[in-house]
C-alpha positions in Angstrom: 0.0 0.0 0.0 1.3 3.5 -1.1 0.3 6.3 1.0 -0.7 9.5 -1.4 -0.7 13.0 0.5 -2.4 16.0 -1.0 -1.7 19.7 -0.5 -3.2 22.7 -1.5 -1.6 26.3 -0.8 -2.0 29.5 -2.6 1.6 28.9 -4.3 4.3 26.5 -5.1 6.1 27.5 -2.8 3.9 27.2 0.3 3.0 24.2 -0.9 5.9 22.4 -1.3 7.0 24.2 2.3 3.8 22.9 4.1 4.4 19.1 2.2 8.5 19.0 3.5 8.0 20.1 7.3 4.7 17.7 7.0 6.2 14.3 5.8 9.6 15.4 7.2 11.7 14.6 3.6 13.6 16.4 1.8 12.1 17.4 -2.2 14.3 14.7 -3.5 12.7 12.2 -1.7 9.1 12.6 -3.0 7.3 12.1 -7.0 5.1 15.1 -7.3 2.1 15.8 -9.6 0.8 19.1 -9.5 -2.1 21.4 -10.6 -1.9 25.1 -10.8 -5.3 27.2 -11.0 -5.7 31.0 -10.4 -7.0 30.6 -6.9 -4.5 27.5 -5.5 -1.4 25.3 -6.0 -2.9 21.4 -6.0 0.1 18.7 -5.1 -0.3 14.9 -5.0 2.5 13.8 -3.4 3.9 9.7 -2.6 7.3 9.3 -1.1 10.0 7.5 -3.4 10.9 5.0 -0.9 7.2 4.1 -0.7 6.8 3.0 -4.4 10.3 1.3 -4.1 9.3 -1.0 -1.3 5.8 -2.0 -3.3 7.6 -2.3 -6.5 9.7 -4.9 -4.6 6.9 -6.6 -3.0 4.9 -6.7 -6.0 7.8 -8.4 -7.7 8.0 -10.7 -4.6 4.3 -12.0 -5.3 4.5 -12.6 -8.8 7.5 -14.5 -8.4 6.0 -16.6 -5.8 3.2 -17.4 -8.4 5.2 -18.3 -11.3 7.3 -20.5 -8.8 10.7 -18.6 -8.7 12.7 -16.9 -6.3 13.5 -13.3 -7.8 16.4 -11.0 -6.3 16.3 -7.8 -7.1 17.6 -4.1 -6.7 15.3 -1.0 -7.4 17.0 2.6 -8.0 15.8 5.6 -8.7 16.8 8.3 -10.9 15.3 11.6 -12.4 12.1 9.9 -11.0 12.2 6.8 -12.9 12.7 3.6 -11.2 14.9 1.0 -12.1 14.7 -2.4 -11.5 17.3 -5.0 -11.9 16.4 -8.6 -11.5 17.9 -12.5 -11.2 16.1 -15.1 -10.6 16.5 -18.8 -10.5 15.0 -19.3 -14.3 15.8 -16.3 -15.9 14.3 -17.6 -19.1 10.7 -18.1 -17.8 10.8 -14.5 -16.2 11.9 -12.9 -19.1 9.6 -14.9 -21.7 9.9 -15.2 -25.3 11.7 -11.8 -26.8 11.3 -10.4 -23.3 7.4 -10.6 -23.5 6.7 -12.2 -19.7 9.3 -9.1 -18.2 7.5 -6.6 -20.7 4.2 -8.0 -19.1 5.2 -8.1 -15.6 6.3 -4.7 -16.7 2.9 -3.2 -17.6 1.3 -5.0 -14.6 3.7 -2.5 -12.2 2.8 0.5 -13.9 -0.9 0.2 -13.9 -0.5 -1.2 -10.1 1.4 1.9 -9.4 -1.0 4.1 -11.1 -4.4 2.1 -9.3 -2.5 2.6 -5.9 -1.4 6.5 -6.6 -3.4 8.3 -9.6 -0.3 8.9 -11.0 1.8 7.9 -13.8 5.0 6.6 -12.7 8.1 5.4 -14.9 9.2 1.8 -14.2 12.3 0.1 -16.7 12.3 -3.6 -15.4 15.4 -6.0 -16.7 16.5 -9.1 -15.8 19.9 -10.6 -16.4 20.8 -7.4 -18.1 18.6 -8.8 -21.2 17.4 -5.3 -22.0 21.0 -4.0 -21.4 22.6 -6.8 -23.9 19.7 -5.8 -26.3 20.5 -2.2 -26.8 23.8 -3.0 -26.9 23.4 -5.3 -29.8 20.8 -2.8 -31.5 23.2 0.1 -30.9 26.3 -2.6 -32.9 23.6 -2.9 -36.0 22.8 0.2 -36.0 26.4 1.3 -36.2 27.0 -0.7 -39.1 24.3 0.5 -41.0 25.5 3.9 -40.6 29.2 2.9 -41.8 27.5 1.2 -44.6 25.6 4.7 -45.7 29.1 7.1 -45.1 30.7 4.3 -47.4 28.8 4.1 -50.2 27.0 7.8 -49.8 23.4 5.8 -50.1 20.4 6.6 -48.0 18.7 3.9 -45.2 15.0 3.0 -44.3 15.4 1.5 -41.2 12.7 -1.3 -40.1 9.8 0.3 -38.4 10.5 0.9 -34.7 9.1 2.0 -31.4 9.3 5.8 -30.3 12.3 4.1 -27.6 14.3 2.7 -30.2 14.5 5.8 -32.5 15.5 7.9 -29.5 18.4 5.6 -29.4 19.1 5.7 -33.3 18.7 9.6 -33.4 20.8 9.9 -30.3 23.5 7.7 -31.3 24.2 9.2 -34.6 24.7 12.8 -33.6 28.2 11.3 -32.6 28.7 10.6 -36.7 29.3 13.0 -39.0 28.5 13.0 -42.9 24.8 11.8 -41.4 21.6 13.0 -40.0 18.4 11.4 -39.3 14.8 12.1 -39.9 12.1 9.9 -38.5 9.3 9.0 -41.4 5.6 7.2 -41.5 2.8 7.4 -39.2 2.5 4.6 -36.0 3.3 1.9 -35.7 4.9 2.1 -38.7 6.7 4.8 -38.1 10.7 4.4 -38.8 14.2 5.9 -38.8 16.0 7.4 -42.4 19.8 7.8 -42.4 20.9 10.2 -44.7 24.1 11.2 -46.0 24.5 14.5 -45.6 28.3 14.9 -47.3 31.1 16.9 -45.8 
């Protein structure tokens, strides 16, 4: 269970004042949705730690249903929680192309958002899958690239997920003679890589 506070003051400030001396934390320590009208400053507030220990738990549970015994490690930065997890059959919690963790993944968030009202980022992996994943992804990726400064020739990447092109368009502003432009309507939506010349 997540405890949610709510505080109402004429400003931010006040607000935010009356919420820290209240819950005794410091800002850092505490996800904040807020909503400003003429009269008031509206805050719901849950404390970090809070939705760390029920992510954990939650994880607990659904381990003990599927029948293995998770370890895990949650951290939290810029408000988004990150979970790292082993497990004694790695292969049954992450599923087929990482389907059961996407799964268990999605169940978290809309627990999270049942228990709170808010919407609060959660990136599960277990046995560094994901990690391994966007490593390989960034290796292909940097080939393609290579191939396009080579031979001067334009590339329609394979249709991807808003996720993956962040990583395509971040990872070539490190190349030069290339820019990319994201093309198509969802979920067909994909990544060009152009060559741009000297």
């Amino acid at each position: 269970m997540i405890n949610v506070y709510k505080y109402e003051a004429s400003d931010e400030e006040s607000c935010y004042e009356k919420c820290i001396e209240e819950l005794d934390v410091y800002s850092s320590d505490i996800l904040v949705e807020a909503e400003e009208t003429e009269e008031s400053y509206k805050m719901t507030v849950v404390k970090k730690e809070d939705v760390m220990n029920f992510v954990k738990n939650f994880i607990k549970e659904i381990g003990k249903g599927m029948n293995i015994d998770i370890q895990l490690e949650v951290r939290e930065e810029e408000d988004v929680f990150s979970v790292t997890m082993v497990s004694n059959n790695n292969p049954i919690l992450i599923g087929k192309e990482g389907r059961t963790m996407n799964a268990i993944q999605l169940l978290i968030k809309q627990a999270l958002q049942t228990q709170t009202g808010m919407t609060i980022k959660v990136n599960l992996d277990a046995s560094n899958y994901r990690a391994k994943k966007i490593k390989r992804f960034e290796y292909e990726i940097k080939n393609i690239v290579r191939e396009v400064q080579k031979t001067k020739t334009d590339a329609k990447l394979d249709p991807m997920n808003s996720y993956q092109r962040r990583i395509v368009h971040s990872l070539l502003s490190d190349f030069s003679n290339v820019t990319t432009e994201s093309v198509g309507e969802e979920p067909n939506r994909c990544v060009v890589i152009k060559y741009i010349g000297d």
